[in-house]
Backbone as XML, in Angstrom:
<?xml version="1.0"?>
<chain id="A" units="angstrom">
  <residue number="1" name="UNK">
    <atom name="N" x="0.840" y="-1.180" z="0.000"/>
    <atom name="CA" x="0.000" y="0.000" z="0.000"/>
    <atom name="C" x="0.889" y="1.248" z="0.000"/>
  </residue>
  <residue number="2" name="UNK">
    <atom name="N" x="0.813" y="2.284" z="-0.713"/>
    <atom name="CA" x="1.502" y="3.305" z="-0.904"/>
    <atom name="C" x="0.748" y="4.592" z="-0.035"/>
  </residue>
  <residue number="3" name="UNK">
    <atom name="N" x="1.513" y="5.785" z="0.094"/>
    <atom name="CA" x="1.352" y="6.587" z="1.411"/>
    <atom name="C" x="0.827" y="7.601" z="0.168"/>
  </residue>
  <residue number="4" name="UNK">
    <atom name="N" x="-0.504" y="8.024" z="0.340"/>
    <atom name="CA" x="-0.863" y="9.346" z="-0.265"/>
    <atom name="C" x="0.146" y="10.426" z="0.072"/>
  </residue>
  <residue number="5" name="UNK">
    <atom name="N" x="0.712" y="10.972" z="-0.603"/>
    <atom name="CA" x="1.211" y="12.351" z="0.162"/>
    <atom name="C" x="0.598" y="13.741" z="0.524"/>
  </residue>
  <residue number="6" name="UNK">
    <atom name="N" x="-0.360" y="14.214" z="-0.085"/>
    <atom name="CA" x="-1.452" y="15.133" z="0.425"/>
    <atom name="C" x="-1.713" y="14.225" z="1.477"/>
  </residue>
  <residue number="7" name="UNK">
    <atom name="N" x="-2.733" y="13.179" z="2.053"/>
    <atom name="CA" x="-3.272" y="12.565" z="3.303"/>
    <atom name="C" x="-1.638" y="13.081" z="4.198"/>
  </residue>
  <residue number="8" name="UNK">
    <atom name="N" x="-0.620" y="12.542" z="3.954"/>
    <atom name="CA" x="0.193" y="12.387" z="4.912"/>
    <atom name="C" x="0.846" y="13.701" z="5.139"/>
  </residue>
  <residue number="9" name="UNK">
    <atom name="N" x="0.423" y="14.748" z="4.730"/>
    <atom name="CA" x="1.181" y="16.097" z="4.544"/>
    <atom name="C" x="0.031" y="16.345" z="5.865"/>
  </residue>
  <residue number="10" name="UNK">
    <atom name="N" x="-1.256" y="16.210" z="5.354"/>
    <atom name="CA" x="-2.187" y="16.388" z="6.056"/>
    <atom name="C" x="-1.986" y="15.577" z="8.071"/>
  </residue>
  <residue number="11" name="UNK">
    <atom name="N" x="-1.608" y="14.740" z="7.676"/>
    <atom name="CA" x="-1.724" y="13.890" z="8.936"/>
    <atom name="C" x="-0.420" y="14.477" z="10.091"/>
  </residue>
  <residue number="12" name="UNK">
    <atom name="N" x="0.886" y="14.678" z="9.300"/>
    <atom name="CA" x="1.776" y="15.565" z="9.523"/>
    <atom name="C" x="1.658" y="16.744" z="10.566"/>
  </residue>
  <residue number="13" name="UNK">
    <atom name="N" x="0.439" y="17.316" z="9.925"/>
    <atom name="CA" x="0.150" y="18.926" z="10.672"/>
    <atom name="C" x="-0.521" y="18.933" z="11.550"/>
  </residue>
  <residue number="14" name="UNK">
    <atom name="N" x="-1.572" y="17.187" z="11.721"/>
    <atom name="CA" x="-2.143" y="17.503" z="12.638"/>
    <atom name="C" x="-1.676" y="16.779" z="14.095"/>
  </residue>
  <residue number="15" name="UNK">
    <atom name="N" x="-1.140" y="16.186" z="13.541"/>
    <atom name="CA" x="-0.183" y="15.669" z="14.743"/>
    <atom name="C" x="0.828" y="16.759" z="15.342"/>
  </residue>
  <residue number="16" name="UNK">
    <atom name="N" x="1.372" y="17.322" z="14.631"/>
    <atom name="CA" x="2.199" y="18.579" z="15.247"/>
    <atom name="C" x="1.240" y="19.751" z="15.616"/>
  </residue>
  <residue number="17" name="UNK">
    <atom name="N" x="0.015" y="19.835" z="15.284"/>
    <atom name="CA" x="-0.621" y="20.608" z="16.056"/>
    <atom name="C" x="-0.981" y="19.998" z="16.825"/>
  </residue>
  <residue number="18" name="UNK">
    <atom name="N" x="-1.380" y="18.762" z="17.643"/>
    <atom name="CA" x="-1.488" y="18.238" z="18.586"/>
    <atom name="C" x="-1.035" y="17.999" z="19.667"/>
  </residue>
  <residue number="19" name="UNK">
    <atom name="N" x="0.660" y="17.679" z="19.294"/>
    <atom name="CA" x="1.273" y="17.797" z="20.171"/>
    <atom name="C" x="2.032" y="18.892" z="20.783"/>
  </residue>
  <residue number="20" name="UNK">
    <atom name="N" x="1.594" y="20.129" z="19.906"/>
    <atom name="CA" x="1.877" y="21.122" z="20.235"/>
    <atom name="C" x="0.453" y="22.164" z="21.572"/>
  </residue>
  <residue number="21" name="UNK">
    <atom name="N" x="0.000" y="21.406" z="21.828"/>
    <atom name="CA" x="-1.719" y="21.849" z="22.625"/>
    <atom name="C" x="-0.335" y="21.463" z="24.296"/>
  </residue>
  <residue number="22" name="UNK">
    <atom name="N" x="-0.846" y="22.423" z="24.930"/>
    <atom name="CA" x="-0.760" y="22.069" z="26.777"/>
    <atom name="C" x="-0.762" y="20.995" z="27.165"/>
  </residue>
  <residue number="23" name="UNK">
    <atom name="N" x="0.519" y="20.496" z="27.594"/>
    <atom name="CA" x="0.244" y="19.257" z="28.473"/>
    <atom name="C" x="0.082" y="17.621" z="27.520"/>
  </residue>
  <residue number="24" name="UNK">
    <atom name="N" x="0.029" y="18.032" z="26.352"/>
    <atom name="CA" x="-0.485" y="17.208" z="25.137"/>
    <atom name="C" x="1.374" y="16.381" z="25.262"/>
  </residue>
  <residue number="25" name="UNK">
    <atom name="N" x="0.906" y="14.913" z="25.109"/>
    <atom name="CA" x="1.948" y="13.899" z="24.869"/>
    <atom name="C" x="1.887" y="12.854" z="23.698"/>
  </residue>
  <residue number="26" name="UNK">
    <atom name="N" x="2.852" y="12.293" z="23.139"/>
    <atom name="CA" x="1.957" y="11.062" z="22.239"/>
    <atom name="C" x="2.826" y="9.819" z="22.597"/>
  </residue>
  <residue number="27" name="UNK">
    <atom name="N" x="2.109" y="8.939" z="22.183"/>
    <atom name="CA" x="2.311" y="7.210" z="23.126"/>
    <atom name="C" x="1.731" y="6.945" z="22.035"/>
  </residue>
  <residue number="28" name="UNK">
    <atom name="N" x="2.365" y="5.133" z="21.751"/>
    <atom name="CA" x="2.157" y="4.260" z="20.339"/>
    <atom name="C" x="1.314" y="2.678" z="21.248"/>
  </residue>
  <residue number="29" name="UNK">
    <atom name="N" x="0.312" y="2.942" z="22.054"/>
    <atom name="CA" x="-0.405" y="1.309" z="22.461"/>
    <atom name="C" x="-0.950" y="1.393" z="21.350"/>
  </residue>
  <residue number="30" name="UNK">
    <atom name="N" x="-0.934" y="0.090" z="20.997"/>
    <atom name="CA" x="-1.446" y="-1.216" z="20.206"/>
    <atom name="C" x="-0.563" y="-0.759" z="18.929"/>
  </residue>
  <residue number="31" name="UNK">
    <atom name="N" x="0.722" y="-0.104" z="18.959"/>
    <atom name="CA" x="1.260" y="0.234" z="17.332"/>
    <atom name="C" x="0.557" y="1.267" z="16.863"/>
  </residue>
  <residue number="32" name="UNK">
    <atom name="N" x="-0.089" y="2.217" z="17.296"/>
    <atom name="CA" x="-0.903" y="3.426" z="17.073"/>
    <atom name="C" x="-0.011" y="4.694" z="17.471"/>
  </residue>
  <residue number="33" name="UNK">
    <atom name="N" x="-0.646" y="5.609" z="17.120"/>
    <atom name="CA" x="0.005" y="7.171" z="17.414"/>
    <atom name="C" x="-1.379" y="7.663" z="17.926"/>
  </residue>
  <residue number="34" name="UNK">
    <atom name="N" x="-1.126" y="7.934" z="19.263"/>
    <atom name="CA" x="-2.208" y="8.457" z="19.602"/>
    <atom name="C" x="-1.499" y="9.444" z="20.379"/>
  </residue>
  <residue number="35" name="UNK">
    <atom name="N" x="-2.353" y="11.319" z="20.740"/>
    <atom name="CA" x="-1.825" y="12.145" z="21.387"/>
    <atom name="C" x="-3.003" y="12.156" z="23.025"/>
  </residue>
  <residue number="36" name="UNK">
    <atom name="N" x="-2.140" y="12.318" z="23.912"/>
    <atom name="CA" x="-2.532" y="12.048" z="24.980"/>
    <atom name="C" x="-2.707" y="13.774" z="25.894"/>
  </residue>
  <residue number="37" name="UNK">
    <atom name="N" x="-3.399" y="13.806" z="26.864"/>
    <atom name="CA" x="-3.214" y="14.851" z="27.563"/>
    <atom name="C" x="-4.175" y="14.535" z="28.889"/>
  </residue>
  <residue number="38" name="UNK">
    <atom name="N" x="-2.997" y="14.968" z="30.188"/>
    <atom name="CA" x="-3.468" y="14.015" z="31.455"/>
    <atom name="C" x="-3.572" y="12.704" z="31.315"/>
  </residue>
  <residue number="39" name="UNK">
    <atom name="N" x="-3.344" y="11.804" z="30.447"/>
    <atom name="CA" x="-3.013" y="10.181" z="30.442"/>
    <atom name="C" x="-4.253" y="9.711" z="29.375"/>
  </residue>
  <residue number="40" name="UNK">
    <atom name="N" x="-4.979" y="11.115" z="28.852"/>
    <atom name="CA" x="-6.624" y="10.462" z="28.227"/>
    <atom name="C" x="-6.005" y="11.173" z="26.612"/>
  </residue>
  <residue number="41" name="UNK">
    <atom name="N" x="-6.537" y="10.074" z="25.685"/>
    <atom name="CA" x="-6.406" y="10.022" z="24.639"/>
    <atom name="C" x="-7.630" y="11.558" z="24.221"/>
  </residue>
  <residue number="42" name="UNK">
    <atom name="N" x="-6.869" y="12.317" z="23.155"/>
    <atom name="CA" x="-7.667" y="13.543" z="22.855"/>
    <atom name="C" x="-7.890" y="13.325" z="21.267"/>
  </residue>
  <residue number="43" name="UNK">
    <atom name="N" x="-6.828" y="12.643" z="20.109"/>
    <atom name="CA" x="-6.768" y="12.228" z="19.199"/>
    <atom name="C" x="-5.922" y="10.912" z="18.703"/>
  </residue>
  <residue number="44" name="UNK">
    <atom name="N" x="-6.253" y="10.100" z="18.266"/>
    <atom name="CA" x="-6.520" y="8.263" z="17.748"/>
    <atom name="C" x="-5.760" y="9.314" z="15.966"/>
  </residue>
  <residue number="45" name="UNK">
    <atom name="N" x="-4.391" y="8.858" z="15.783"/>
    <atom name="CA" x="-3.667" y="8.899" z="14.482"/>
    <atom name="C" x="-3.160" y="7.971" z="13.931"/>
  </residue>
  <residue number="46" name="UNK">
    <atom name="N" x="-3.345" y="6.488" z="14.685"/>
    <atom name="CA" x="-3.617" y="5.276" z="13.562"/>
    <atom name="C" x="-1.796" y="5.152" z="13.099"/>
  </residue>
  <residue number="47" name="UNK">
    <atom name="N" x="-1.919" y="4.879" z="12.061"/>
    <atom name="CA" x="-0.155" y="4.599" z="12.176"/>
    <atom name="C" x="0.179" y="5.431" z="10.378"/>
  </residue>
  <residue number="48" name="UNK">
    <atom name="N" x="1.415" y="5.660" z="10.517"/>
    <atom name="CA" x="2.027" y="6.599" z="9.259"/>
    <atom name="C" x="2.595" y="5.630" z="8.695"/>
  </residue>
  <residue number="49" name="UNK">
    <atom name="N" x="2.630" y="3.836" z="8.609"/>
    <atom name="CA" x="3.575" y="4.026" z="7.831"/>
    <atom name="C" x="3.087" y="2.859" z="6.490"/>
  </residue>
  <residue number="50" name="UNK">
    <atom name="N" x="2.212" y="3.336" z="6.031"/>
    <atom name="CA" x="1.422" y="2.807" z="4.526"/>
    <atom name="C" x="0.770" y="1.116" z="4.886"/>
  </residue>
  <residue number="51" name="UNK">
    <atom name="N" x="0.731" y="0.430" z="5.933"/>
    <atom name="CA" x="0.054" y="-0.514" z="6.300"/>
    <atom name="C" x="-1.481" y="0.184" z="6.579"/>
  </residue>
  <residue number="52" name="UNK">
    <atom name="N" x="-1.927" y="0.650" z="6.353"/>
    <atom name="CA" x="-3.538" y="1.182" z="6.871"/>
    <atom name="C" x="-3.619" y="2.726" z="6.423"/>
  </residue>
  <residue number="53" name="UNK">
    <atom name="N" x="-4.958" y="2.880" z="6.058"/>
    <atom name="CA" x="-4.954" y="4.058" z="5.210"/>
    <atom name="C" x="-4.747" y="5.210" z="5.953"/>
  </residue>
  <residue number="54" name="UNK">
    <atom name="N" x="-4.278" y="6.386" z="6.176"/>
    <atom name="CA" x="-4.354" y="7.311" z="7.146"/>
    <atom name="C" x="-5.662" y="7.783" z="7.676"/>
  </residue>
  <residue number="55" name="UNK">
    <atom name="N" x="-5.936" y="8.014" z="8.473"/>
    <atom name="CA" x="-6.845" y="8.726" z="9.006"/>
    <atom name="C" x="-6.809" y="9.420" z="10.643"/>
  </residue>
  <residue number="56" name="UNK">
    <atom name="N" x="-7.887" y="10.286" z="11.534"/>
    <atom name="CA" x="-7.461" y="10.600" z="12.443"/>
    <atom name="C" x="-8.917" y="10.337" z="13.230"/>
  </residue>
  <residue number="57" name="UNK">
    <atom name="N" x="-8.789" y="9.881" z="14.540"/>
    <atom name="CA" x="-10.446" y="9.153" z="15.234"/>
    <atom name="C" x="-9.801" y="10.716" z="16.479"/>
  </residue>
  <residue number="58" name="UNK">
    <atom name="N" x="-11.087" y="11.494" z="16.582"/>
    <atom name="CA" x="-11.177" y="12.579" z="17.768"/>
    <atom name="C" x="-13.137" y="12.861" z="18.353"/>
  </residue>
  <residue number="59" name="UNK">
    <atom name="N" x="-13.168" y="13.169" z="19.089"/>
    <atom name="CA" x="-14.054" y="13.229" z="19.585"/>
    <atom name="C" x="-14.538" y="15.135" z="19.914"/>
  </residue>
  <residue number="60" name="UNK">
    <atom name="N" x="-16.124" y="14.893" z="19.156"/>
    <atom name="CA" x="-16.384" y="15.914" z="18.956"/>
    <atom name="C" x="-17.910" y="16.223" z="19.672"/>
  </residue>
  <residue number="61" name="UNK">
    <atom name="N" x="-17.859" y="16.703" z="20.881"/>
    <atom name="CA" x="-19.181" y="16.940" z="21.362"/>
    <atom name="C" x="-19.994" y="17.891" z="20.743"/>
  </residue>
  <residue number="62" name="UNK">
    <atom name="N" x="-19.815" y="18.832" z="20.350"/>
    <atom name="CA" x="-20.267" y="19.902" z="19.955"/>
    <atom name="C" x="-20.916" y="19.482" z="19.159"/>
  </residue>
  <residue number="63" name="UNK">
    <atom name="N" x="-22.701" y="19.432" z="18.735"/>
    <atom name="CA" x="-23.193" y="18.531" z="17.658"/>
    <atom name="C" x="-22.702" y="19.339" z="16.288"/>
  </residue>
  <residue number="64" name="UNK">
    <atom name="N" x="-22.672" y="20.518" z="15.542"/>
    <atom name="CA" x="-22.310" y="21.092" z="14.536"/>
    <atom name="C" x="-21.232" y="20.840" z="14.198"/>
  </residue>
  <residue number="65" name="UNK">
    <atom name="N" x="-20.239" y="20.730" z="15.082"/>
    <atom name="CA" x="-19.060" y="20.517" z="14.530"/>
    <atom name="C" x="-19.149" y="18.585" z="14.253"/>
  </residue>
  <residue number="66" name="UNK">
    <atom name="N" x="-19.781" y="17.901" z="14.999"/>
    <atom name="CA" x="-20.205" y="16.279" z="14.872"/>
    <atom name="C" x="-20.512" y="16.001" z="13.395"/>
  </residue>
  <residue number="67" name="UNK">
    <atom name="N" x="-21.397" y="17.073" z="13.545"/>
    <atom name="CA" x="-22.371" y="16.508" z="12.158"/>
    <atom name="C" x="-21.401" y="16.615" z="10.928"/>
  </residue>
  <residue number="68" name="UNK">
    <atom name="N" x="-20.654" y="18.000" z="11.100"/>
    <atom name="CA" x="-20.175" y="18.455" z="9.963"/>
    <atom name="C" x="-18.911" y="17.156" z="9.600"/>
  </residue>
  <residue number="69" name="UNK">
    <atom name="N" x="-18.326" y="16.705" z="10.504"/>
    <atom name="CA" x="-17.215" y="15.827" z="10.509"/>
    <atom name="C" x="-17.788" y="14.573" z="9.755"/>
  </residue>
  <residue number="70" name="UNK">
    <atom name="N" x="-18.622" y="14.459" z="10.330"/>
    <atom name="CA" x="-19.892" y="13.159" z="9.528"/>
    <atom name="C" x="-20.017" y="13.124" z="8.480"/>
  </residue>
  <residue number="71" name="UNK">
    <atom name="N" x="-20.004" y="14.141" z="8.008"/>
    <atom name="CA" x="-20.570" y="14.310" z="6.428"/>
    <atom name="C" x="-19.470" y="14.504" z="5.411"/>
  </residue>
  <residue number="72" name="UNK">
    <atom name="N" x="-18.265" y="14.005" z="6.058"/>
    <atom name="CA" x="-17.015" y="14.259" z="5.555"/>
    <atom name="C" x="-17.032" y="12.639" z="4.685"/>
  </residue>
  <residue number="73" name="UNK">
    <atom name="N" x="-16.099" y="12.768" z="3.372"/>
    <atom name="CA" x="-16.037" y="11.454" z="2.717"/>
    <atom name="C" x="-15.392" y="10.430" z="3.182"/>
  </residue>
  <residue number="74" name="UNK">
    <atom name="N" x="-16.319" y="9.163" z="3.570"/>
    <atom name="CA" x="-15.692" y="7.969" z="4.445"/>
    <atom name="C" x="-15.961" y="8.234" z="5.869"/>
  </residue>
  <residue number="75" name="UNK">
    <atom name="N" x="-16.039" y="9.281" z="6.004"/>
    <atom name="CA" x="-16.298" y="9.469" z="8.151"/>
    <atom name="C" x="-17.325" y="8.698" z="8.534"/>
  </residue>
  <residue number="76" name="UNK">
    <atom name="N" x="-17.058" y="8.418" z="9.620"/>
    <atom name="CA" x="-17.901" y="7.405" z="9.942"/>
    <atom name="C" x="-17.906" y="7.474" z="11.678"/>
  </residue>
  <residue number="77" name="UNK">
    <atom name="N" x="-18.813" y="6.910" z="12.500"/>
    <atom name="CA" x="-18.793" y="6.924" z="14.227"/>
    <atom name="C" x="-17.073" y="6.153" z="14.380"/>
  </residue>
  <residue number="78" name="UNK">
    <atom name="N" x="-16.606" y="6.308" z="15.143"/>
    <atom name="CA" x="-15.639" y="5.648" z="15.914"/>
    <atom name="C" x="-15.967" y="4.132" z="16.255"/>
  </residue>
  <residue number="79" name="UNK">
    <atom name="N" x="-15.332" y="3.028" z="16.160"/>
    <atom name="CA" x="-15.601" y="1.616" z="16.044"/>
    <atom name="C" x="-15.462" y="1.602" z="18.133"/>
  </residue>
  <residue number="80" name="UNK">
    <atom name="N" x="-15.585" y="0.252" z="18.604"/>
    <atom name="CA" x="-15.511" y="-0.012" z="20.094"/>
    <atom name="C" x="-16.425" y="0.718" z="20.967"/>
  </residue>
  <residue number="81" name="UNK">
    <atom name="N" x="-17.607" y="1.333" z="20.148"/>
    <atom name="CA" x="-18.612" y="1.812" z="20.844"/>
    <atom name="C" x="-18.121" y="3.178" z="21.344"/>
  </residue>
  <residue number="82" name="UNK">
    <atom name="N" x="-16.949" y="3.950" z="20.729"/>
    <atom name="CA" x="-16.618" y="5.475" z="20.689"/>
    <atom name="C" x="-17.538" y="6.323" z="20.276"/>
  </residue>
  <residue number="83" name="UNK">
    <atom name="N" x="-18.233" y="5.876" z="19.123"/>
    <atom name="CA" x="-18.939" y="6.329" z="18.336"/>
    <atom name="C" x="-20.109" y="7.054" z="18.958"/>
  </residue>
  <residue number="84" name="UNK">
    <atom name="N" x="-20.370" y="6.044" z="20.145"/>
    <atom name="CA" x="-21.748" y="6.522" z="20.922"/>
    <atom name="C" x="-21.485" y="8.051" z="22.036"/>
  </residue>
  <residue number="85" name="UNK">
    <atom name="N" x="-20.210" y="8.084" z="22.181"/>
    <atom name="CA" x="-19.731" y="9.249" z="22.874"/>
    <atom name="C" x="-19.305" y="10.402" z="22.068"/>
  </residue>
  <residue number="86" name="UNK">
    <atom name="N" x="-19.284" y="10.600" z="20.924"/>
    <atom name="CA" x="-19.199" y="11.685" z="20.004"/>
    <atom name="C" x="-17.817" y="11.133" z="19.463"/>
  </residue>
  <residue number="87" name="UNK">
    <atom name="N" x="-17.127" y="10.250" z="19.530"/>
    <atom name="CA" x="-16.022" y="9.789" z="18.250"/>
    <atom name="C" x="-16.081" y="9.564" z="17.250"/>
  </residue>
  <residue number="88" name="UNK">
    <atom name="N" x="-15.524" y="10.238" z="16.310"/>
    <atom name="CA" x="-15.661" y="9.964" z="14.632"/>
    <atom name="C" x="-13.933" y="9.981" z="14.066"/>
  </residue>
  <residue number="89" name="UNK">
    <atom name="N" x="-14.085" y="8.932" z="13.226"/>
    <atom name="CA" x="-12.793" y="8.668" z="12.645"/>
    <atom name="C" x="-13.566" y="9.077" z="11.233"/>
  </residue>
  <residue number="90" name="UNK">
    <atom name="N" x="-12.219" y="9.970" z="10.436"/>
    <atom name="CA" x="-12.168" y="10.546" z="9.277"/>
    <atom name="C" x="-11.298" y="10.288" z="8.225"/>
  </residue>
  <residue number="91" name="UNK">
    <atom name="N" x="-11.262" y="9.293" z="7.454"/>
    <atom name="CA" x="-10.205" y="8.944" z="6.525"/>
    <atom name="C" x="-9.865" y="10.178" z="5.265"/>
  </residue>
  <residue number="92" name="UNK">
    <atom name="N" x="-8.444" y="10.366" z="5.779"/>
    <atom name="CA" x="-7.653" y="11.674" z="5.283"/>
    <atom name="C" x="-7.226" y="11.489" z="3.698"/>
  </residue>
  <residue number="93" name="UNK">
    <atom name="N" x="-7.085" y="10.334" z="2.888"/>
    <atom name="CA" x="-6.944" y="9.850" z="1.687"/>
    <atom name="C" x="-8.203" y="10.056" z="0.585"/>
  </residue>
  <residue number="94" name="UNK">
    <atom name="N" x="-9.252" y="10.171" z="1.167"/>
    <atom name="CA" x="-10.634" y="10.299" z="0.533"/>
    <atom name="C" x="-10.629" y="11.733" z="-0.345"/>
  </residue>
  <residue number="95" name="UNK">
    <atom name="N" x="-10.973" y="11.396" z="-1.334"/>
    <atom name="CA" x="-11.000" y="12.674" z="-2.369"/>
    <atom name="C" x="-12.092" y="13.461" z="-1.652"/>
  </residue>
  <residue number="96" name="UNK">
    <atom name="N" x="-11.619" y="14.827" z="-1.645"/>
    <atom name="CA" x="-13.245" y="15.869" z="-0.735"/>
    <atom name="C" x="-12.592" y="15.749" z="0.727"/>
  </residue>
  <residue number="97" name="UNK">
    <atom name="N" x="-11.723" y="14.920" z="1.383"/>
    <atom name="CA" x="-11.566" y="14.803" z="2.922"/>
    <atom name="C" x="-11.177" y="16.232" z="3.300"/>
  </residue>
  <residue number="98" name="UNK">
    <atom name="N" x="-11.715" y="16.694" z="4.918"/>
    <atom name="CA" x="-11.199" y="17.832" z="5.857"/>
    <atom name="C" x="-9.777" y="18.143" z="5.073"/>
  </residue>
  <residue number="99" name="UNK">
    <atom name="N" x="-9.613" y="19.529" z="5.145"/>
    <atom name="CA" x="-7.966" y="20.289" z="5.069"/>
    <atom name="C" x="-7.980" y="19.804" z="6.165"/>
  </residue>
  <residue number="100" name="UNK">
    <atom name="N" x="-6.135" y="20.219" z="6.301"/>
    <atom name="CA" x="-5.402" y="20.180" z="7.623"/>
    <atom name="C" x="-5.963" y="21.224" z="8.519"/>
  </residue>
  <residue number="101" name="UNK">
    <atom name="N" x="-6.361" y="22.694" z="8.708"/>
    <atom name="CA" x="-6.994" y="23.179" z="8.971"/>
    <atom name="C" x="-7.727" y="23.297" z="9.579"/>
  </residue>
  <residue number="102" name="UNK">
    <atom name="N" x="-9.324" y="22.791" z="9.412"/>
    <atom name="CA" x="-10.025" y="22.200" z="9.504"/>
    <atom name="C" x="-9.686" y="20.436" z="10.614"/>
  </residue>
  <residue number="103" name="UNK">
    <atom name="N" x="-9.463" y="20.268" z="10.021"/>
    <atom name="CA" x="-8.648" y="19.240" z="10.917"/>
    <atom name="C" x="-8.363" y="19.240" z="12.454"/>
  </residue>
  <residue number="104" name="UNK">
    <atom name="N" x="-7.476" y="20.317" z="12.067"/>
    <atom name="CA" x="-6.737" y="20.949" z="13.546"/>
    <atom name="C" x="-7.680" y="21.704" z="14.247"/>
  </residue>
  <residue number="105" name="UNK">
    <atom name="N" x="-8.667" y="22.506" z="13.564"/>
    <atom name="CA" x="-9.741" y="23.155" z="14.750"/>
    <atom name="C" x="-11.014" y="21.906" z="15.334"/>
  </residue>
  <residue number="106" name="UNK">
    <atom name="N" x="-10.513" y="20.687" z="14.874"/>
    <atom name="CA" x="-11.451" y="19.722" z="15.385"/>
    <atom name="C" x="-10.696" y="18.758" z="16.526"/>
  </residue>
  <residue number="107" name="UNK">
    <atom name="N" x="-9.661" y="18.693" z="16.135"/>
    <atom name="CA" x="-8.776" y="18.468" z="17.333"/>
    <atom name="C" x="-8.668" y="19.378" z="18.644"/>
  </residue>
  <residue number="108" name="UNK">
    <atom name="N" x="-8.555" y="20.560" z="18.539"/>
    <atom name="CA" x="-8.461" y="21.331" z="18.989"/>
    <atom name="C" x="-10.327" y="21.283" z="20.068"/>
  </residue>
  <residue number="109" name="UNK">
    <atom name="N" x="-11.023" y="20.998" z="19.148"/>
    <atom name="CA" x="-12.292" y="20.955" z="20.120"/>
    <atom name="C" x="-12.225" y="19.283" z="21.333"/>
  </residue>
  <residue number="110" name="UNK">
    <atom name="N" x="-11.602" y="18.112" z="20.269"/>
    <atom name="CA" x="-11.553" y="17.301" z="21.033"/>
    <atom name="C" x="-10.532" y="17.567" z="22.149"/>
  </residue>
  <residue number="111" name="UNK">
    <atom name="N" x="-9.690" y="17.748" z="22.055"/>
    <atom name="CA" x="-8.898" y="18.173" z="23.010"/>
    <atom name="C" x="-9.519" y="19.205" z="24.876"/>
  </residue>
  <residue number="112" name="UNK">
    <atom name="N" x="-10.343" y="20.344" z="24.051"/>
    <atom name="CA" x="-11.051" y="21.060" z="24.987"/>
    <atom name="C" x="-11.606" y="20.382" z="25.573"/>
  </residue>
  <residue number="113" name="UNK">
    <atom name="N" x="-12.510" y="18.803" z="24.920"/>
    <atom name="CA" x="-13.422" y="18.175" z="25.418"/>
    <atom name="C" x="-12.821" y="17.285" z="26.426"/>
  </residue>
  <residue number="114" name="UNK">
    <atom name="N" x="-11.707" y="16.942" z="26.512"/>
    <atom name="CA" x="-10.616" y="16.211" z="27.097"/>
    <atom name="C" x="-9.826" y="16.482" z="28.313"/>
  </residue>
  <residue number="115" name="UNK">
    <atom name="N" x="-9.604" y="17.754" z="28.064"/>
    <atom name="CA" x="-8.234" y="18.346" z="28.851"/>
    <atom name="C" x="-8.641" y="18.739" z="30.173"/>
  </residue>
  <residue number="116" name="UNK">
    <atom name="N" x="-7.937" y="18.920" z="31.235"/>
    <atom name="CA" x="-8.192" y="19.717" z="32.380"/>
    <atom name="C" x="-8.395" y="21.248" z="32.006"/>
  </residue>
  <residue number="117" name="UNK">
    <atom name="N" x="-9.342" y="21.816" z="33.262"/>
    <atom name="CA" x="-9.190" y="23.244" z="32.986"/>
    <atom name="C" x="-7.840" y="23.690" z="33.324"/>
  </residue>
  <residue number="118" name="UNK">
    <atom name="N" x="-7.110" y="23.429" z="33.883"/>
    <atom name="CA" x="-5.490" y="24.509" z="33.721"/>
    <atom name="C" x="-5.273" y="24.095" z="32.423"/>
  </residue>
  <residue number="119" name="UNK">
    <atom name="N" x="-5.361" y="23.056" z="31.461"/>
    <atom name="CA" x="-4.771" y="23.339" z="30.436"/>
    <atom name="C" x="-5.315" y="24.114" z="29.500"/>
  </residue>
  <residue number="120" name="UNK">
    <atom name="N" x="-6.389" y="23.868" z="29.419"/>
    <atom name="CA" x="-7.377" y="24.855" z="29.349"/>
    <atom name="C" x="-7.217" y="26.042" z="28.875"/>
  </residue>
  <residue number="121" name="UNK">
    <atom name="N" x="-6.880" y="26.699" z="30.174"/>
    <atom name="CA" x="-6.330" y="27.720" z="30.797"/>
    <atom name="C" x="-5.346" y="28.466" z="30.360"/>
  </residue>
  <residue number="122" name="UNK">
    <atom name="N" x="-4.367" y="27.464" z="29.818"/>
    <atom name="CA" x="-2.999" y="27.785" z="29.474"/>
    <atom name="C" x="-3.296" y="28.220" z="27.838"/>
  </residue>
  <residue number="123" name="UNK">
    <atom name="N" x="-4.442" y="27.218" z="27.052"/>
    <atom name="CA" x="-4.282" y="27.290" z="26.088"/>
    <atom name="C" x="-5.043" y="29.074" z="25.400"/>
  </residue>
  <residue number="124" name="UNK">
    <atom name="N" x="-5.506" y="29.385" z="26.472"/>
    <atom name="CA" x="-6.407" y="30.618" z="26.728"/>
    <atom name="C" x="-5.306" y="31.746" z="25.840"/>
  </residue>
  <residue number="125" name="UNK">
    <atom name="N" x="-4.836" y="31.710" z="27.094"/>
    <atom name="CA" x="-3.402" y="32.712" z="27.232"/>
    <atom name="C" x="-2.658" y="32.666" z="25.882"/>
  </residue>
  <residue number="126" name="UNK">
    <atom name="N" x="-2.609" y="31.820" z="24.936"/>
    <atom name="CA" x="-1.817" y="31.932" z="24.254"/>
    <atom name="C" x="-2.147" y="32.916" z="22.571"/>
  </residue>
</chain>
């Protein structure tokens, strides 16, 4: 399987905007890239290296921003019953898929939805 390079340019930015958020860490359980903050997963980045298509699983309470992620090409609920808590995984390879952008201000909500208020806090200030 070969690595889109738009998807992975894409996947790129949002991982570095991720781990660039307060307090934000990333850890590889189960062979995954996932970014962490306080020990709780905020964004699911699946793995970079052309075994599985890219994509990014975040959790979006906010129903507008839910829906809109939904209606993205290939998005779909989050598998393991995530789905029922506002998780949606978005495959980044899909012709029409989220910019990076876009992307990152949805992370950025999962994250809020995630984080402690000092980080919060911190991310206020900036």
């Amino acid at each position: 399987m070969t690595v889109d390079r738009n998807a992975l340019r894409k996947w790129e930015k949002v991982r570095e905007f991720a781990l660039g958020l307060p307090g934000a860490t990333e850890e590889f359980p189960w062979g995954e890239t996932v970014a962490k903050v306080d020990r709780k997963v905020f964004v699911f980045l699946g793995v970079d290296d052309g075994s599985h298509p890219l994509g990014v699983t975040l959790k979006l309470a906010e129903e507008t921003a839910h829906a809109h992620a939904l209606a993205a090409p290939g998005a779909e609920p989050a598998g393991y019953g995530l789905g029922r808590s506002g998780w949606v995984s978005l495959p980044l390879e899909e012709k029409g898929a989220p910019g990076a952008e876009l992307l990152c201000d949805w992370v950025e909500e999962s994250y809020r939805t995630i984080a402690p208020r000092r980080f919060i806090a911190e991310l206020e200030t900036r």
